[in-house]
C-alpha positions in Angstrom: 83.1 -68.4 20.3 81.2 -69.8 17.5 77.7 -71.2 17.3 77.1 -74.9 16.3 75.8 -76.0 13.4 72.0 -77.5 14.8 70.0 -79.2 12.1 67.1 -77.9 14.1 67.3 -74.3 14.2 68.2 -74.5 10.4 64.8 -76.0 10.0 63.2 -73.8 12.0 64.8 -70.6 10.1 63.9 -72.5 6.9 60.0 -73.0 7.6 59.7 -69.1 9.3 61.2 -67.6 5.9 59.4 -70.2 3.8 56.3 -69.1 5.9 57.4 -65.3 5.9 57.3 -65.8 1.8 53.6 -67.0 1.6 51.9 -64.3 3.8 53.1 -61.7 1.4 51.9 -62.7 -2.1 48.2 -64.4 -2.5 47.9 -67.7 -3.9 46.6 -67.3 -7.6 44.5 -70.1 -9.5 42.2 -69.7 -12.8 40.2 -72.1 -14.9 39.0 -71.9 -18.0 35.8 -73.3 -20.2 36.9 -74.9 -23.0 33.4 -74.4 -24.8 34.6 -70.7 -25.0 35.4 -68.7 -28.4 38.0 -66.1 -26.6 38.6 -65.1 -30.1 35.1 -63.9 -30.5 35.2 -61.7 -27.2 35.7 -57.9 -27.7 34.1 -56.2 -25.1 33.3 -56.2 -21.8 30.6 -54.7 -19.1 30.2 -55.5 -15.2 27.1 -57.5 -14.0 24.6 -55.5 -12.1 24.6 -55.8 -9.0 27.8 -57.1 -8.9 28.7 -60.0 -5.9 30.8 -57.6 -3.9 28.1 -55.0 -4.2 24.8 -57.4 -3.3 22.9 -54.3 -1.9 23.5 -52.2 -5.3 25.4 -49.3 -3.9 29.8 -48.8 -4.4 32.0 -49.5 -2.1 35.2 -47.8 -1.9 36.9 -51.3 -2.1 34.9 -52.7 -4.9 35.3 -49.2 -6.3 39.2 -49.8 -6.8 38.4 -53.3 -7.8 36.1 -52.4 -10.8 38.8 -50.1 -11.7 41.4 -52.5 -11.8 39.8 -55.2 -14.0 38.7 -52.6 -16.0 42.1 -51.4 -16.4 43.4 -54.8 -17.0 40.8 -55.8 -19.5 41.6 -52.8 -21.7 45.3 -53.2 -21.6 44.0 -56.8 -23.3 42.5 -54.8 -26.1 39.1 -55.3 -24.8 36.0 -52.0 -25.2 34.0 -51.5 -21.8 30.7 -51.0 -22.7 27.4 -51.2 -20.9 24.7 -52.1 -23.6 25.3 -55.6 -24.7 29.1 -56.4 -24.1 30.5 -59.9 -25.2 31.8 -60.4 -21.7 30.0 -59.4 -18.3 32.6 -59.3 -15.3 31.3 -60.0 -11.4 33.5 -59.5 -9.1 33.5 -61.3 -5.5 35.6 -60.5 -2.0 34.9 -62.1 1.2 37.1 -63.1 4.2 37.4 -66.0 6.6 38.6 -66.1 10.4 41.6 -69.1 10.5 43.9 -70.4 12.6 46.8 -72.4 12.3 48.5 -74.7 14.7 51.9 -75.7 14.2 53.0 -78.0 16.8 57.3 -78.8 16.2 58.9 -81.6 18.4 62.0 -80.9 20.4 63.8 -82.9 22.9 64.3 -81.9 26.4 66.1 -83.5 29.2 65.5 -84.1 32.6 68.3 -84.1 35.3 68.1 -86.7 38.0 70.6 -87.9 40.7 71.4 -91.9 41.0 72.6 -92.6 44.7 73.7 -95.8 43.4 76.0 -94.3 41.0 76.6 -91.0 43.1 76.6 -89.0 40.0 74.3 -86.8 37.8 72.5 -88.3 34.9 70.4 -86.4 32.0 67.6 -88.7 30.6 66.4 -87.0 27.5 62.4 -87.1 26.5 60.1 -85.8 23.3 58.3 -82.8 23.7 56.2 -80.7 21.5 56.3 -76.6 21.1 52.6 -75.7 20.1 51.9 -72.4 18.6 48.3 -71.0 17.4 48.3 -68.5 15.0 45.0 -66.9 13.9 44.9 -64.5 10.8 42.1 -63.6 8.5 42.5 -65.1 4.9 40.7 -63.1 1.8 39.5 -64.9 -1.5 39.0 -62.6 -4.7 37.1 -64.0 -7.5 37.0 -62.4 -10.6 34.6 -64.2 -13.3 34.8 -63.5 -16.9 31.1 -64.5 -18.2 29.9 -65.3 -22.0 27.0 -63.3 -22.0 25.5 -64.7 -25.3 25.3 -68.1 -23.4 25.1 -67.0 -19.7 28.4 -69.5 -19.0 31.5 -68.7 -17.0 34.5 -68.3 -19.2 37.0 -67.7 -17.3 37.9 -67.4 -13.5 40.6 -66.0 -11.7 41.2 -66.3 -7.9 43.3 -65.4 -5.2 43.5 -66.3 -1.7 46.1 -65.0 0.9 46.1 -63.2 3.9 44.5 -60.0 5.1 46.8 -57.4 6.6 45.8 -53.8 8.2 46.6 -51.3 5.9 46.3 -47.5 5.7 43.4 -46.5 2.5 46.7 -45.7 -0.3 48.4 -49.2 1.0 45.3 -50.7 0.3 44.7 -49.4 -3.0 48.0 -50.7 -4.0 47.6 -54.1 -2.9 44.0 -54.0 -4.4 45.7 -52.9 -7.5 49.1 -55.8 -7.1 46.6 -58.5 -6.4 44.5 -57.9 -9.9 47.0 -57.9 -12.5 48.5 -60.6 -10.7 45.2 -62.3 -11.0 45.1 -61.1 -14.2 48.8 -62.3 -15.2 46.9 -65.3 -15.5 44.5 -64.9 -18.2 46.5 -65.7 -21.7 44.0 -64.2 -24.1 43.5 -60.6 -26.2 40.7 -58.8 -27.5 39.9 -60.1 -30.7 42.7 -62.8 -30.8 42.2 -66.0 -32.6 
């Protein structure tokens, strides 16, 4: 026996794997000053403390983050160095508690016997199928700051879900996020 085509089970499959897509890659968005001389830029150096480390003591996490941008910004051709570099780097994490409510109509019927007619009848009504659906979303900021003229250069974001992982899953995903963050930023060491 085969199923029938329903329109509404299609768009039900359609929004779960159109759903399904966005938990698992972070939104990614950057913006740039158009004051700033990337050409001029060479090296680089993390603020102190940075945002993600406001007591002045490493994290593990911002541990694997500093070593990400740093790995990032030297595939770019740029020289960390902690004296007077062209660029200071801050680095901010934090999470929010959110919920989502999708609420999806769907008719129903309702079955009711006419004496009059001495038959059956199914009268069909709206309904809506509410589900909640709370998750905790994460925003990583990386800033790229002129140091010369204390002014934000560049900044690269992403936003997305938080999921439990194990320490080395984490590391990965700490690691994915960054250069895709970093994917982002069009500029070299040096480059005019």
């Amino acid at each position: 026996m085969s199923r029938a085509y329903h329109p509404l089970r299609c768009l039900l499959l359609l929004l779960a794997v159109t759903l399904a897509g966005c938990v698992s890659r972070p939104v990614i968005s950057t913006d740039t000053d158009p004051q700033a001389d990337f050409g001029a830029y060479r090296s680089f150096g993390f603020y102190s403390p940075l945002a993600i480390e406001p007591d002045g003591y490493a994290t593990p996490a911002s541990g694997l983050m500093k070593a990400a941008v740093r790995r990032e910004l030297e595939a770019r051709g740029y020289v960390y160095e902690e004296g007077t570099p062209d660029l200071l780097v801050n680095i901010n994490a934090y999470m929010n508690e959110r919920t989502d409510v999708v609420s999806i109509p769907e008719i129903r019927h309702s079955i009711y016997y006419s004496y009059r007619a001495n038959a059956y009848f199914a009268s069909p009504y709206w309904t809506e199928r509410t589900s909640v659906n709370n998750y905790t979303e994460g925003t990583l900021n990386i800033d790229l700051v002129d140091a010369r003229r204390k002014a934000l250069a560049w900044e690269g974001m992403a936003v997305g879900r938080v999921a439990r992982m194990k320490p080395g899953q984490r590391a990965e995903r700490i690691n994915a996020t960054v250069a895709e963050i970093f994917a982002q930023y069009p500029h070299r060491a040096g480059s005019r």
